[in-house]
Each structure stands twice: as C-alpha cells, then as structure tokens.
C-alpha positions as CSV (number, residue, x, y, z in Angstrom):
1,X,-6.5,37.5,66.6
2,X,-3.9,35.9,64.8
3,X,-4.4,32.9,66.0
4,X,-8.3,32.7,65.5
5,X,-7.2,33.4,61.5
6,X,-4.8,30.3,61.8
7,X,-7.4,28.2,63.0
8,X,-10.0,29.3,60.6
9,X,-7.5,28.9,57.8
10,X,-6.8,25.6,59.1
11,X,-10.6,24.7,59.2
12,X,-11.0,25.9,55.7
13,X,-8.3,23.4,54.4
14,X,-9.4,20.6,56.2
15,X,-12.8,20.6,54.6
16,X,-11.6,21.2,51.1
17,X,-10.0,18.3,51.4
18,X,-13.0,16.2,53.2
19,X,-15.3,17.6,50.2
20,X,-12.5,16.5,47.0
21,X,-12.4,12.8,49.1
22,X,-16.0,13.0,49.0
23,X,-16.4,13.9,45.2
24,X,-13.7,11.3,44.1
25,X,-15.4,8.6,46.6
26,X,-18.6,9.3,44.5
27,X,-17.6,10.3,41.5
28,X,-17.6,7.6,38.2
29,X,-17.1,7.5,34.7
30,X,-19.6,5.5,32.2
31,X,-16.7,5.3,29.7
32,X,-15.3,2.7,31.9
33,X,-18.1,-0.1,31.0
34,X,-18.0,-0.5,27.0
35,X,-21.5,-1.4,25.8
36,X,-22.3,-2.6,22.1
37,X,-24.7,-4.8,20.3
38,X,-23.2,-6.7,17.4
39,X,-25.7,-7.7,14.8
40,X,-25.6,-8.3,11.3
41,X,-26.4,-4.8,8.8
42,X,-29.2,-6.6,6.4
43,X,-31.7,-9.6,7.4
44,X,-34.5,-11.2,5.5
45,X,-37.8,-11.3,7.1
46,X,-38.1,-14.3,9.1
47,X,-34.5,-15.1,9.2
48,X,-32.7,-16.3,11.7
49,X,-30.5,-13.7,13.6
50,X,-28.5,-13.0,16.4
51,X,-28.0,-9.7,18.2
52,X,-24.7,-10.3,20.5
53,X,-24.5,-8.0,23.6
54,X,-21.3,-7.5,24.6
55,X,-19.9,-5.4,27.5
56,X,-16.5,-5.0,29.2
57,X,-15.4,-3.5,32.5
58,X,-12.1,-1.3,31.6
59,X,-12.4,0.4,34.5
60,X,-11.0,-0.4,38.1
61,X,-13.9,-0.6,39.9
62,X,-16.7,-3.5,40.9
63,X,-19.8,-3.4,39.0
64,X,-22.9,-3.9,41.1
65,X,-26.0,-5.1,40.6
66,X,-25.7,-4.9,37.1
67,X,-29.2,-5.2,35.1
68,X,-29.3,-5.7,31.5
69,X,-32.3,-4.4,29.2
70,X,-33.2,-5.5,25.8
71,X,-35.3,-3.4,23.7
72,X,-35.5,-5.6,20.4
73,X,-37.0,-3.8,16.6
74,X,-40.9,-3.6,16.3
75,X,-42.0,-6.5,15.4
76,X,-39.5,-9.2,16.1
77,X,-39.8,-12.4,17.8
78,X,-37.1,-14.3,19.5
79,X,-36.7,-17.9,18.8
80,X,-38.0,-19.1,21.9
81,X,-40.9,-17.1,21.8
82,X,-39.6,-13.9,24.2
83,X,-41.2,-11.5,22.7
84,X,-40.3,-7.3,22.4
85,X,-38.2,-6.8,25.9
86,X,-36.0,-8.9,28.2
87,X,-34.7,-7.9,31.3
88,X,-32.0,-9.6,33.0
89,X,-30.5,-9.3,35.9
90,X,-26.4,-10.2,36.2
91,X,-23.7,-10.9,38.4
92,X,-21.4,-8.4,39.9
93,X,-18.7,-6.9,37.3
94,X,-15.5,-7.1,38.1
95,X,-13.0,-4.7,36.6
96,X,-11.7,-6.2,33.2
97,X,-14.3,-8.9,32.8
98,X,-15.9,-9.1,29.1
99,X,-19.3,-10.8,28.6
100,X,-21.2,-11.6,25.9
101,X,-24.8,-12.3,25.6
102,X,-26.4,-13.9,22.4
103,X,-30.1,-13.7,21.2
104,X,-31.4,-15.5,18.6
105,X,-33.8,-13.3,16.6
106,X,-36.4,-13.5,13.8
107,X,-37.2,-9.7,12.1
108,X,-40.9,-9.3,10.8
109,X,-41.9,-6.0,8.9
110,X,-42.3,-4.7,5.4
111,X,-39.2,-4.4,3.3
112,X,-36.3,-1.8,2.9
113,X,-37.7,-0.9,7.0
114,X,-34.9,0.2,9.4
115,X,-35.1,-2.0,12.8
116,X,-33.5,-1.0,16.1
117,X,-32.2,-3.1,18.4
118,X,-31.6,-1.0,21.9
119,X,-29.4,-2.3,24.9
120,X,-29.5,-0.9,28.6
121,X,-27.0,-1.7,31.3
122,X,-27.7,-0.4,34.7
123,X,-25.3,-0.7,37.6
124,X,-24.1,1.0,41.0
125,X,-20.0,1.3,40.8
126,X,-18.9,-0.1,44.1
127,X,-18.2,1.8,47.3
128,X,-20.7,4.3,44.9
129,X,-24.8,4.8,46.3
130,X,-25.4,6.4,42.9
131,X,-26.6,4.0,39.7
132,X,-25.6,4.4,36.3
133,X,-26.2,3.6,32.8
134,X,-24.9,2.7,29.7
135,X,-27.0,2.4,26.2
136,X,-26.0,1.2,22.8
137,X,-28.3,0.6,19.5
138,X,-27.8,-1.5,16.1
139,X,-30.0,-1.0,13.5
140,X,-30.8,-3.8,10.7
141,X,-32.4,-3.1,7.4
142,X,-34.4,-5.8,6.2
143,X,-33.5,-6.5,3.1
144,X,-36.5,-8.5,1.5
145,X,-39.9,-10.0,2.3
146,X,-39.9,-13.9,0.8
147,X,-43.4,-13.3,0.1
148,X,-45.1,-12.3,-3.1
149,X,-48.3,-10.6,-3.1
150,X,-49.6,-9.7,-6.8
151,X,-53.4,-8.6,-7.9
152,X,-54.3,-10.0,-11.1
153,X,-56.6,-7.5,-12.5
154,X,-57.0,-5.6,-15.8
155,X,-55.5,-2.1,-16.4
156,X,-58.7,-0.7,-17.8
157,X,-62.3,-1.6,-17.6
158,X,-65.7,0.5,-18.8
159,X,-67.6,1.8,-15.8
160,X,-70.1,-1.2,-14.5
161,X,-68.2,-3.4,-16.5
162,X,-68.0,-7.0,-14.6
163,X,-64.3,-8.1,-14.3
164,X,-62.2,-11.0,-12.3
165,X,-60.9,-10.1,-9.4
166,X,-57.6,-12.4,-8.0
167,X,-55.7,-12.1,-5.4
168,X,-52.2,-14.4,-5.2
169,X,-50.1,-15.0,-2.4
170,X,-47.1,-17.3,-2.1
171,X,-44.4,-17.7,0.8
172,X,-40.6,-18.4,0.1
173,X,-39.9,-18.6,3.6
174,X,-37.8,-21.0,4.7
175,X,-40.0,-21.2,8.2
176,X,-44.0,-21.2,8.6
177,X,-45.7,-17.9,9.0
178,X,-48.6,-17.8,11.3
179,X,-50.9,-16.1,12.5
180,X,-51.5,-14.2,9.0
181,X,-54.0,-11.9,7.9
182,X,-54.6,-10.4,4.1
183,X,-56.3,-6.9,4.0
184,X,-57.3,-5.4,1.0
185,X,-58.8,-1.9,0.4
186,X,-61.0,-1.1,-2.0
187,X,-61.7,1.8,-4.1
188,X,-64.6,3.9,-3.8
189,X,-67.5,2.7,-6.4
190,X,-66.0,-1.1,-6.7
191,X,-68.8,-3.5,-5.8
192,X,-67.4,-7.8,-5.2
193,X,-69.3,-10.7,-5.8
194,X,-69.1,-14.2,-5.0
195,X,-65.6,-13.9,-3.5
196,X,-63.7,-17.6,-2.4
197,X,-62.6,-17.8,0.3
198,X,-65.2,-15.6,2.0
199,X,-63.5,-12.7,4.0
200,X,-64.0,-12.4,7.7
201,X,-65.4,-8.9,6.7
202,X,-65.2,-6.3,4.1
203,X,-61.8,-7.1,2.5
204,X,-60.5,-9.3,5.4
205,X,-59.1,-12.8,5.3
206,X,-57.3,-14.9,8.1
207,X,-54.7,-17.1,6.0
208,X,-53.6,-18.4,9.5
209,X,-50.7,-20.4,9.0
210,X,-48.2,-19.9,5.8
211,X,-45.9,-23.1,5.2
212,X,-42.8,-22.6,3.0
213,X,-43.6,-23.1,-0.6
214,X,-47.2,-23.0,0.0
215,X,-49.7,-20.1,-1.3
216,X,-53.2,-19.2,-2.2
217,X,-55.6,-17.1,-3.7
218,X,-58.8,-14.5,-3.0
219,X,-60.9,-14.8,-6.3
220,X,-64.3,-13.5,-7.1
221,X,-66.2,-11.3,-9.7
222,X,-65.9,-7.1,-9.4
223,X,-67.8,-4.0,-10.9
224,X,-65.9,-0.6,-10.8
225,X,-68.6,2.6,-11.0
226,X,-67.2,5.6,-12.0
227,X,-66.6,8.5,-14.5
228,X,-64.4,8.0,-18.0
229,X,-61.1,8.9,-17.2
230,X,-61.2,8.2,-13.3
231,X,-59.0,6.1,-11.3
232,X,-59.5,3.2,-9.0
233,X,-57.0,2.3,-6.7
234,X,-56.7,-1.3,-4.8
235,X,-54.4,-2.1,-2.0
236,X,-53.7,-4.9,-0.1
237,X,-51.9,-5.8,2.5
238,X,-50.3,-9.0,4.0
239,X,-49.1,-9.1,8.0
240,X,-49.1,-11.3,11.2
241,X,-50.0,-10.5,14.4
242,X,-47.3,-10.2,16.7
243,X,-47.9,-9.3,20.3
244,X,-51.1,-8.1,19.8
245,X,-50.2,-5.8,17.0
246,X,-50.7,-6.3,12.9
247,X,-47.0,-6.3,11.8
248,X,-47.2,-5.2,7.8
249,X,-45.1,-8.0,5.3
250,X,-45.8,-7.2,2.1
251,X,-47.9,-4.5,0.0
252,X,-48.8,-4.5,-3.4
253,X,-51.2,-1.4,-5.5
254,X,-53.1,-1.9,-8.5
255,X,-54.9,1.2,-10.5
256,X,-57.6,0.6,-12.8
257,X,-58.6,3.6,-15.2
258,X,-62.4,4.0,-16.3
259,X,-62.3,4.0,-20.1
260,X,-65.1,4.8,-22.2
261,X,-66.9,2.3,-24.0
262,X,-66.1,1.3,-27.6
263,X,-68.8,-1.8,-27.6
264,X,-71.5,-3.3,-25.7
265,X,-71.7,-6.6,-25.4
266,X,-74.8,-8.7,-24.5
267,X,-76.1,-12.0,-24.3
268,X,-79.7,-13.5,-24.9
269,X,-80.4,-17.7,-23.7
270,X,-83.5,-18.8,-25.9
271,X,-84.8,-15.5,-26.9
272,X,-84.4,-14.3,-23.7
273,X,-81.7,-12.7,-21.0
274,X,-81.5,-15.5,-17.9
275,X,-79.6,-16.4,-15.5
276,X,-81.1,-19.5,-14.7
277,X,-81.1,-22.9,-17.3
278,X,-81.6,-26.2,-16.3
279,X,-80.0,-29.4,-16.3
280,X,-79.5,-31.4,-19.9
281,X,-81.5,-28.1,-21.5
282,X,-80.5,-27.3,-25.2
283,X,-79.4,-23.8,-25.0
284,X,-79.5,-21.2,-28.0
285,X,-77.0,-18.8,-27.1
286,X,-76.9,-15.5,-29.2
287,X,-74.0,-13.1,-28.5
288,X,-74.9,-9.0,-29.4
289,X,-72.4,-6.6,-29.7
290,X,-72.9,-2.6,-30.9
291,X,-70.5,-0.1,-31.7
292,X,-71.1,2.8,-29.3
293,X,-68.0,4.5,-30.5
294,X,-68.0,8.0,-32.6
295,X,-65.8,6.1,-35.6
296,X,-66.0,2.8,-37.5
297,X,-64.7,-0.6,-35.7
298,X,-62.9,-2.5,-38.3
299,X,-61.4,-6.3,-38.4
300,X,-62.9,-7.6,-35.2
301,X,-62.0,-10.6,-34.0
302,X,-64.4,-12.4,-32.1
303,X,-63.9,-15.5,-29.2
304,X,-66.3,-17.3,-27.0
305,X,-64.9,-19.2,-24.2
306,X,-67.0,-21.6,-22.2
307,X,-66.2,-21.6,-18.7
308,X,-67.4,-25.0,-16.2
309,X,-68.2,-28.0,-15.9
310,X,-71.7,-28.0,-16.6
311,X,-71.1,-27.7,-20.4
312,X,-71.8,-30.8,-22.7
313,X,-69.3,-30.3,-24.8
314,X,-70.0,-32.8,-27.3
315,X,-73.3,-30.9,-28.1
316,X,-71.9,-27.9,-29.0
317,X,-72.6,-26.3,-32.6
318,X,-71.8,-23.1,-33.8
319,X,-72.7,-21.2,-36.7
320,X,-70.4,-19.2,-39.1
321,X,-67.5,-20.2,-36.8
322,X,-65.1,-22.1,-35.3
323,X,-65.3,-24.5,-32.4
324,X,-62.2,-25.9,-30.7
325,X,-63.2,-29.0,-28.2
326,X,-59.4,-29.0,-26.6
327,X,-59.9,-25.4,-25.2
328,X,-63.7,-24.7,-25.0
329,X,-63.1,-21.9,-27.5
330,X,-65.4,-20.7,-30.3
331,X,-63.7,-18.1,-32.7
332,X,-65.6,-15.3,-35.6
333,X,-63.1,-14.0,-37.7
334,X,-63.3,-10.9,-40.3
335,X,-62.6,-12.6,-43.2
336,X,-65.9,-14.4,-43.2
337,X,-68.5,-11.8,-41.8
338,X,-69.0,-8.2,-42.8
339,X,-70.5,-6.8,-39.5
340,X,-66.4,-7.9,-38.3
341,X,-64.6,-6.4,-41.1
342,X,-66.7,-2.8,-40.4
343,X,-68.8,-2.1,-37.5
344,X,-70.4,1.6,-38.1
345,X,-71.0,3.8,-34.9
346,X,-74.7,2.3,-33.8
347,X,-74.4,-0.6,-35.9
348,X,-74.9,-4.0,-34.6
349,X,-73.4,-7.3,-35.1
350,X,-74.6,-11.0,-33.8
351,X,-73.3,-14.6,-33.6
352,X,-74.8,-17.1,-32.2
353,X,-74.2,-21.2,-31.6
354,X,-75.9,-24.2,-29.6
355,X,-74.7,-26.4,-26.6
356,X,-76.6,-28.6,-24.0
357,X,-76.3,-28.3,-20.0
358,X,-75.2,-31.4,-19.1
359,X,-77.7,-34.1,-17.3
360,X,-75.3,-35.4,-14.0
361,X,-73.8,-32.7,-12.6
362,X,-72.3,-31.6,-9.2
363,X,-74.1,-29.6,-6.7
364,X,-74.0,-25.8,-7.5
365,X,-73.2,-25.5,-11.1
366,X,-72.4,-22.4,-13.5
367,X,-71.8,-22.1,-17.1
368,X,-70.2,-19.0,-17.9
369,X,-69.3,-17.7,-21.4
370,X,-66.4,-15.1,-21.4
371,X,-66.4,-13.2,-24.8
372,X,-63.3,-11.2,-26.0
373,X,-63.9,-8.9,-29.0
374,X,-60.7,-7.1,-30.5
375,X,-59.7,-6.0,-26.7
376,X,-63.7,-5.5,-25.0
377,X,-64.7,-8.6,-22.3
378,X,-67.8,-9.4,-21.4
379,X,-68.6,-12.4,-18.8
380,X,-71.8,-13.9,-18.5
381,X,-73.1,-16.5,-15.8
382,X,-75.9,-18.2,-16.0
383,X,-76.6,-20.9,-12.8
384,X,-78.5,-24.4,-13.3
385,X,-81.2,-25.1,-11.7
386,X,-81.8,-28.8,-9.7
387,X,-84.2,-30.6,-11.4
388,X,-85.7,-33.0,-8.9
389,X,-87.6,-36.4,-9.8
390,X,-90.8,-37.8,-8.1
391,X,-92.3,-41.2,-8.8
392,X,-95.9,-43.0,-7.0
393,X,-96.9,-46.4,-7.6
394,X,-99.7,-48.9,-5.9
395,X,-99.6,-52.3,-4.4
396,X,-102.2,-54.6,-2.4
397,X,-99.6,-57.1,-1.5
398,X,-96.9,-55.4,0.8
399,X,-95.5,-55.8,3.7
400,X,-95.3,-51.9,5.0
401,X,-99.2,-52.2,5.6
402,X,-101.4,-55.2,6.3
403,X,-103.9,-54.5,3.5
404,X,-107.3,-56.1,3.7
405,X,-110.0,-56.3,1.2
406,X,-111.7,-58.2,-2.4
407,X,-108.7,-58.5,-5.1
408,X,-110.3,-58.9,-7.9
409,X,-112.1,-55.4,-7.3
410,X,-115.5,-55.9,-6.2
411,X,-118.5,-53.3,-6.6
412,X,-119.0,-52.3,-3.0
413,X,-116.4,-54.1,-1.2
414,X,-113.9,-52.2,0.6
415,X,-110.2,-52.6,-0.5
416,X,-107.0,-51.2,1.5
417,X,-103.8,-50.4,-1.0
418,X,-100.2,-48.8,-0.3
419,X,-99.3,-45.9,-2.0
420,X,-95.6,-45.4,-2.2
421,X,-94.1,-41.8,-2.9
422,X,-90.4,-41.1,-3.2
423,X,-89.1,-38.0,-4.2
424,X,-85.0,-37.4,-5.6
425,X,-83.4,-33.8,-5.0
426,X,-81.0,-33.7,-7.9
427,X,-78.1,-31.6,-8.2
428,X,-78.8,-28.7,-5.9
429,X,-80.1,-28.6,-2.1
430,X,-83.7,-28.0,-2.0
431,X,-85.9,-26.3,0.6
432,X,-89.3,-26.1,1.6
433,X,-90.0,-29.3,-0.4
434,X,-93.6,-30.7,-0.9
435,X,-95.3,-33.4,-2.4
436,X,-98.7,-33.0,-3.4
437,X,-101.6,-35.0,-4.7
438,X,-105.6,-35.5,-5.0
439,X,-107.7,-38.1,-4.1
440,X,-110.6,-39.0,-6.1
441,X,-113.9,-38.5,-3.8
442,X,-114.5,-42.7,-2.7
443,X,-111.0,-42.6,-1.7
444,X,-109.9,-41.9,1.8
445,X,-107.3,-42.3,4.0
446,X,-106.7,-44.8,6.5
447,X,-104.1,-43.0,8.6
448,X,-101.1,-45.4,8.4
449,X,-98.3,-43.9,7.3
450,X,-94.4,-44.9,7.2
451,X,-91.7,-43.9,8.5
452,X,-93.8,-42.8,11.9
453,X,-94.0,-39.2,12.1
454,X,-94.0,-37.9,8.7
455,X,-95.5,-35.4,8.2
456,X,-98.7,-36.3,5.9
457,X,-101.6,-34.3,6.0
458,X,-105.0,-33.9,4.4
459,X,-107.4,-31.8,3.4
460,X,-111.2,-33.0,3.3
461,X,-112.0,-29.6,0.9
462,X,-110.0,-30.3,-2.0
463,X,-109.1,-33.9,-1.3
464,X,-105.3,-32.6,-1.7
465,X,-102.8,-34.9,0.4
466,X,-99.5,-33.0,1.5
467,X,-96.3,-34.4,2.4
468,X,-93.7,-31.6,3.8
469,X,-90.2,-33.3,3.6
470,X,-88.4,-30.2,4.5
471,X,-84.6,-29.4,3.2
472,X,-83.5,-32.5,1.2
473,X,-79.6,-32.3,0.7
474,X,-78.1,-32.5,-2.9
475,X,-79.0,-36.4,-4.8
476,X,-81.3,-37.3,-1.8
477,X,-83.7,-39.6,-1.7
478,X,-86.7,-39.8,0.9
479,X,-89.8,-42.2,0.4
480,X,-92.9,-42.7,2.0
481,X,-95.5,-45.0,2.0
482,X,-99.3,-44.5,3.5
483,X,-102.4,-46.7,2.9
484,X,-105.7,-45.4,1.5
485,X,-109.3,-47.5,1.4
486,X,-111.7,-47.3,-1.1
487,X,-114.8,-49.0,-2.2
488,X,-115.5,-49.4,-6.2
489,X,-119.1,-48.2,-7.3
490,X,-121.1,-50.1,-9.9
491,X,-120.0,-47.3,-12.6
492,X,-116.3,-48.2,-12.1
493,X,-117.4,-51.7,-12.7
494,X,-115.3,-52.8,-16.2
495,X,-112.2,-50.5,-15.3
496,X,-109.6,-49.8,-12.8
497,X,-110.3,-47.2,-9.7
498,X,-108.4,-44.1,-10.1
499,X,-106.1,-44.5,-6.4
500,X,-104.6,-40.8,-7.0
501,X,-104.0,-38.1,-9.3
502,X,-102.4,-34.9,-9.9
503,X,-99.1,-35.6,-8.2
504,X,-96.7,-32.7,-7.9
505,X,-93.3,-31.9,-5.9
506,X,-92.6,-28.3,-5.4
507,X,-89.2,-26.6,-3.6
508,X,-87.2,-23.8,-4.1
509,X,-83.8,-24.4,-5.4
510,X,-81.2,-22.8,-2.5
511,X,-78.9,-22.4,-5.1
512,X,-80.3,-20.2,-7.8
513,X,-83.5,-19.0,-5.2
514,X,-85.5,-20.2,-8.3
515,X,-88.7,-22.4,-8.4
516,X,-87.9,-26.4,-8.8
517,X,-90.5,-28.4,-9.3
518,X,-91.3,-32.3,-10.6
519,X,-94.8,-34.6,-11.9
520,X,-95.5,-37.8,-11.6
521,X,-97.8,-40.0,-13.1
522,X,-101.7,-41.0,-12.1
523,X,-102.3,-44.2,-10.1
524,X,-105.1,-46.6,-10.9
525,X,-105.6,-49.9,-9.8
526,X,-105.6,-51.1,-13.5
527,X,-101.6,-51.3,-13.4
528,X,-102.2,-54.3,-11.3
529,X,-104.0,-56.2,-14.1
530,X,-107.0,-58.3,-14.3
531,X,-107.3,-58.3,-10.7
532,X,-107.6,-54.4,-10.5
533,X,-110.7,-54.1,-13.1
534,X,-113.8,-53.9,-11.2
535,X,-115.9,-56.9,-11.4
C-alpha cells in the first residue's frame, strides 16, 4: 500500500513539472517587442509627412514571421500613390534588433479633424506555435486647409428679389489638387439662372485639377422665395475623391434673411418692359421706383450702372443726372429732385436717360442695368437680338450659268439671267433660316442652281421661291446663285422686267428664341441699263 502512495506521489510530481515546462515552453510576453509610430502632432492638408514605425525586440527570443500592418487616417495618400493600408511582410527578429520603417504621407480632410495612424505587428516567438500581436496609434490634427472657399452674396434680399450669386475658390497649396469636386446646397425656395460654369447637376461642379496659386469661380443670377423674416441657408462644400470616397476640404455657410420690401423697382425699354433690343437700337430707358413702405423714404440716392459690352457708351444721355463714362455709372441725387428728397408710402418716383446698342458686337450679348437706391438693388437684363442682312442682285453675263438670250430685251424673245442671293447671320447663331421671294407670273425657273444640292424649291401657286439654308453660325455668310428665263411681253416694252420681288430672310435667333428676320430690295432688269429696257 505504501508503496502504491510513493509511486502515485511520484507520478503526480513528475507531471507538474512536465505541465510548468510546457507553460514556460509556450508561454510569451508582448512587452518584449516595443511598437510605436512616430509622426508629427499637427499637418497641413496636403503636406508632406512621415509616419516612422519603429519596433524593437527587448526580449530574448527570435521573432518569426513577423508581418507588419499599416492602417493610415481616412483620407490620406502616400506619396507613391499606396493608398489606405499596407501590409508588409518582414524578416525574422532577432532579440535586440531595432527597425524603423518610414512612410511618406499626404493628410486630406477638413480642418481642426483628428487623423489616426494605426500599426499592427504580428509574429510567432520562436520555439512558440502560438502568434501574437502588438498595436500602436498616433493621431495628427490637421491644422489648416490652404484653400479658401467664400460665397459672395448679400445678407438680405426681398422675397423674389433677383440677386448675384458667386462662388470663389482659391488653392494655397504648395502641390496640385486633383480630382476635385465643389458641392453646393441650396436652400429650399432659391431658384439659379444662367450659372458659368454649368454644374454637372443640381449644385455640382468637377474643378478636376487645382494648381497652386490658381482658383476660380461658380457665378450666375439667384431668386430666394420665401416669407419676411425667414432664413436661407447655403452650403458648399469643396473635396477630392480619394479611393473611391468624397474626402471633405473645405466648407463655408452663408444665411440670407427675407426682408420686407421698402421699394419696388422697375424698368420700362421704349414704353414697354422687354427683354429683347436689337443691335445699334436707340434705347429709352425709364427707371420706376415706389415706396411700398408704411413711413416716408427721405434723401434717396439714386445709381444706374451699365453692365456689358454691348453698350455704346458714347451715346449715352441722361436726364436730370449725372453720367460718368470712366465707370458706366449714372447718379440722381436729392438735392436736385423732390420725389428723392421725400418719397410718401405709395408715391412714385421716375428717372430716365438714353443710350444706343451698339452695331458690331460679339455673339450672345446682354446689357444689363444694375440700379442701387439708398440700399434696394434691382438688376435688369435685356438680351440683343442678331440682326441678319440679305442682299439679291441680277446679271446676264456670268460665268456661274451659261445665260442665253436677246440683250437688249426684246418683246417675245426668251432671256436666261442669274440671280444671286446671299444672306449674313450677324451677331448670334441662327436656326431654321429661310430666304424667300416671288416671281412675277412670265418668270420661271430654269432649274440650275449653285452650289449643287441646295436646297431651292418652288411653288407654282404663289410663285414663292424658298431657299432653307438651315443653322448659319454667328457672322456667316452663305450665297447662292440660280438662273430664271423669261420672255418680255409687248406691255413691258419701254421698261425693265421685274426678275423678282418681295425678298425676305426669316430665322429664329438661338440666342434670345426671338424672331430675326431681314428685306432685301426688288430686282428688275432696268439696273442693267439701256440694255435691260424692253425694246
């Protein structure tokens, strides 16, 4: 008995000391591999960075197959274009080796934002089956965004009131940004018009690529609908994609309160409210304004400023004001008109002056008159219309067209003449273009036409010739030239033979979706002299 207690005794001891071996054997401490990222405490976006991984074997053991995860901040971009995470796997550790591993960085994210940097180490310790891991973080506050992002819009505008709407951006990186994009929201109520550059969608723009010291600008014409007293808020928001993900740069806010109306301002063109004029017109312009407000306006202070180049501002003459040619400016003051120095509640007031559209002008023209009284805007835009030209004449002797026939004119002899059209878009581009005219009843057609395959046509009912030319780009010029045949009868005989009449070119202007239209002059053979009276 005694003995089977020794032997169990000494069975006991043996594997308690088999099972501490075994625990030691397999046993390891992660506060023998020291783990840290060093990185700076404050970056500016798009700076260049490094995060330094360091590590350092203080313990007494080999270090196998050692891997080595990244996790870099949201957002960041390393200079050769790893993006997010890199994995890397190392060499074997040996006790008291020290490493360090450098990344050079580039933050991207709004400023004042927190970003973490997050390093990994897995390893198995030799002699060890089990793996272990060490982790470490830095964080980096970005400090400032060299980009500036500011709307230029006013504080306070009357409901429906039209205002500018701008938009400025500008980098002071030291690098290009790309892959940009500009996001504005809008309030509810706000309506845009006209806005340059046109957005990819509602409130989107793709600036692409940002240089250093390079900017732009989102401008274009806004109405804000809305009670008195109510608040519109705009936002707008300036980020790259990174990854496949919008990374937010820069954000600016801009409130505009609905104020009620002190004035209305309004605008009449020759007797009448347009917003189409033509080129070289004389334009009467007559500027209303009425006190809608419960209490007397005093000491207004009125300024007109014309806005474009479509303005002849030589013409310009105003009446019971000022006119400065430097600025474009016409100014009322108090002092010399009494509906400034006291405008009742209901009353009305009026000044008005004269200018001329000018005749040579660019494609797409505006003239816009921006009128400030006391602190109330008003804008007004009026677009000119293309005025195109036409012109016809006659000739016997040409080359286009072998002509045949008695020159003099003969009673009853048949004559062949060339009729040349040409037709001048002007300023604007013009669609659905047509020349028109009538030939008198012993006048026909031959059917040569030039250039082959225009498109002439006729119409044996109303003896109306067509020519559809189509879209004609801004200043072109297109000419044809087609032969008509007549014979002169005995009571022609003594005068020329009317050759066509009643020539007209109608389009519609693609610029103001307005009417444009031209007249040329009757042809008779009489322009040809002697030789075109009927003998």
């Amino acid at each position: 008995m005694k003995k089977t207690v020794l032997l169990l005794l000494i069975l006991l001891g043996c594997a308690l000391i088999y099972g501490i071996w075994s625990w030691q054997k397999n046993s390891y401490s992660t506060d023998s591999l020291r783990l840290e990222i060093v990185a700076p405490s404050e970056a500016e976006v798009g700076e260049d960075i490094v995060f330094a991984v360091r590590f350092k074997n203080n313990g007494d053991v080999r270090l196998e197959d050692p891997i080595l995860i990244l996790e870099l901040p949201h957002g960041s971009v390393l200079i050769d274009g790893t993006r997010a995470r890199i994995t890397r796997q190392l060499e074997a550790i040996p006790p008291g080796r020290e490493e360090t591993m450098q990344f050079n960085v580039r933050l991207f994210g709004k400023e004042q934002e927190l970003k973490e940097a997050r390093a990994q180490l897995r390893y198995r310790p030799a002699g060890l089956s089990a793996t272990y891991e060490s982790e470490t973080t830095a964080t980096v506050l970005l400090s400032s965004v060299p980009l500036n992002l500011d709307f230029d819009l006013p504080s306070r505008v009357e409901s429906s009131q039209k205002f500018d709407f701008r938009l400025n951006y500008f980098s002071r990186s030291s690098i290009a940004l790309t892959d940009l994009r500009l996001i504005v929201e809008y309030p509810a109520g706000f309506s845009t018009f006209d806005m340059r550059p046109p957005s990819l969608g509602l409130g989107e723009w793709n600036i692409g690529v940002l240089s250093p010291a390079e900017g732009g600008r989102i401008t274009g014409e806004g109405i804000l609908r809305g009670e008195v007293g109510a608040s519109g808020v705009f936002r707008a928001k300036l980020g790259m994609w990174t990854g496949g993900e919008f990374i937010l740069l820069k954000e600016v806010v801009k409130t505009i309160e609905i104020v009620r109306p002190r004035l209305h301002i309004s605008q009449a063109i020759n007797g009448q409210v347009r917003d189409v004029i033509a080129q070289g017109e004389l334009l009467h312009y007559e500027v209303f304004f009425r006190n809608v407000a419960d209490k007397p306006l005093e000491d207004l202070f009125l300024v007109v400023h014309l806005e474009g180049d479509a303005f002849d501002r030589d013409s310009v003459n105003v009446l019971g004001g000022t006119y400065s040619p430097e600025t474009l400016s016409l100014a009322w003051e108090a002092k010399d008109h009494s509906f400034l120095r006291k405008l009742f509640p209901g009353e009305q007031g009026k000044v008005e002056f004269w200018v001329r559209s000018k005749e040579n002008l660019e494609q797409n023209q505006t003239l816009r008159t921006r009128v400030l009284l006391s602190d109330v805007h008003g804008d007004f835009t009026v677009k000119v219309q293309s005025v195109p030209e036409v012109s016809q004449t006659a000739s016997f002797e040409d080359k286009t067209f072998e002509n045949m026939g008695s020159l003099p004119l003969r009673v009853g002899e048949e004559t062949t003449m060339t009729i040349f059209w040409q037709a001048v878009a002007g300023a604007n581009v013009l669609e659905e273009t047509r020349m028109r005219a009538v030939l008198p009843e012993n006048v026909e057609l031959t059917g040569k036409v030039s250039p082959l395959g225009a498109s002439l046509t006729f119409d044996p009912s109303s003896r109306e010739v067509v020519w559809s030319i189509g879209t004609m780009t801004s200043r072109e010029k297109r000419s044809l030239a087609f032969q008509v045949v007549f014979s002169p009868t005995q009571n022609q005989q003594g005068r020329g033979v009317t050759l066509i009449e009643s020539l007209t070119l109608t389009s519609e202007d693609s610029f103001t979706g307005q009417r444009a239209s031209a007249q040329g002059s009757d042809i008779s053979t009489s322009t040809l002299g002697e030789d075109g009276i009927v003998k």
